[in-house]
C-alpha positions in Angstrom: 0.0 0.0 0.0 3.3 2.6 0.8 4.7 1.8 -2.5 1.0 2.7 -4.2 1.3 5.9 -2.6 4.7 6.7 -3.4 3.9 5.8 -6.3 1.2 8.0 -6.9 3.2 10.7 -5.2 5.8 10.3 -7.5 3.9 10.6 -10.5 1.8 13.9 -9.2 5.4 15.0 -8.6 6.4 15.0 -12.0 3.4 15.8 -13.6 3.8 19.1 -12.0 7.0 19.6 -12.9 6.6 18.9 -16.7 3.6 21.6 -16.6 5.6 24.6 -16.9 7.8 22.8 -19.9 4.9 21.5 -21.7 3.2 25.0 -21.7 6.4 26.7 -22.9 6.5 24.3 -25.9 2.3 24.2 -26.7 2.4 28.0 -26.8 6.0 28.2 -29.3 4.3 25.4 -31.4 1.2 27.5 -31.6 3.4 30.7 -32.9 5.4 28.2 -35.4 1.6 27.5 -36.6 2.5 23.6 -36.0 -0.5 23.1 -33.8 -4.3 24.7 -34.0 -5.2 27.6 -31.6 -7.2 26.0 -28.6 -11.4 26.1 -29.3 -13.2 29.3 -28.2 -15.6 29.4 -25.2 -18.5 30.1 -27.8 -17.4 26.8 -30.2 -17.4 24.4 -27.6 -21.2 25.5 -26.9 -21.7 25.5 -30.3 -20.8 21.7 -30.8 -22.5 20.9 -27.6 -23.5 17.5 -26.5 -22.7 16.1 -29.7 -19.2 15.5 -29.3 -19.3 14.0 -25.9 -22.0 11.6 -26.9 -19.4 11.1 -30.3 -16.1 11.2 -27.7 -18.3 8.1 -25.1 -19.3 6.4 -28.4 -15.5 5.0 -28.7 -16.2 3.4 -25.2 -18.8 1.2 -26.6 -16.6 -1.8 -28.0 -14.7 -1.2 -24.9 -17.5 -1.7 -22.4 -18.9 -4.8 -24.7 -15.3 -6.0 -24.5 -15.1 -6.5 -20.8 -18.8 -7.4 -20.5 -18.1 -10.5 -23.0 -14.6 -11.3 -21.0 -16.9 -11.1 -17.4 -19.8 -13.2 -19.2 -17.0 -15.7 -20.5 -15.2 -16.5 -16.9 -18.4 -16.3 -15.0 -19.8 -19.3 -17.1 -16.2 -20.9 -17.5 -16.2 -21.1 -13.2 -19.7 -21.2 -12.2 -21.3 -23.5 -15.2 -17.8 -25.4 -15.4 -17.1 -26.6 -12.3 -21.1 -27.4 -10.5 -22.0 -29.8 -14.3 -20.6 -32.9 -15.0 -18.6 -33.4 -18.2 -20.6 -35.5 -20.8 -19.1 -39.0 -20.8 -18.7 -40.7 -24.0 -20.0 -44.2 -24.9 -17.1 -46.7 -25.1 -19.8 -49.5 -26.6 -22.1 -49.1 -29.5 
């Protein structure tokens, strides 16, 4: 549990210090026109609910994806292990 911590200590750590470097280089890439300007207040009303319900689309496979995996191992342990395997005639 200490080393999740310091973990997660670390990481705010550095993700703080990187700020002030990463905001240097956004705002020179902006004036080198190698990035676009950042949306306006008044755009991102504009587009609206339409590109969150576009950006949680994308989550769709990923929810079906662990839904399927739970569905899969809940039936592999529960349905697996209480029936009996089907035993196969030696004689006709």
């Amino acid at each position: 549990m200490a080393t999740q911590r310091h973990f997660a200590a670390a990481l705010l750590l550095f993700g703080a210090a990187r700020m002030p470097y990463e905001a240097a280089l956004a705002k020179e890439l902006r004036a080198a026109r190698l990035t676009p300007q950042p949306l306006e207040i008044g755009t991102r009303e504009k587009i609206g609910q339409t590109s969150s319900a576009v950006a949680l689309g994308g989550l769709r496979t990923l929810v079906a994806t662990f839904l399927s995996l739970r569905a899969y191992s809940f039936l592999r342990i529960n349905v697996g292990t209480t029936s009996p395997k089907p035993s196969i005639p030696s004689s006709i």
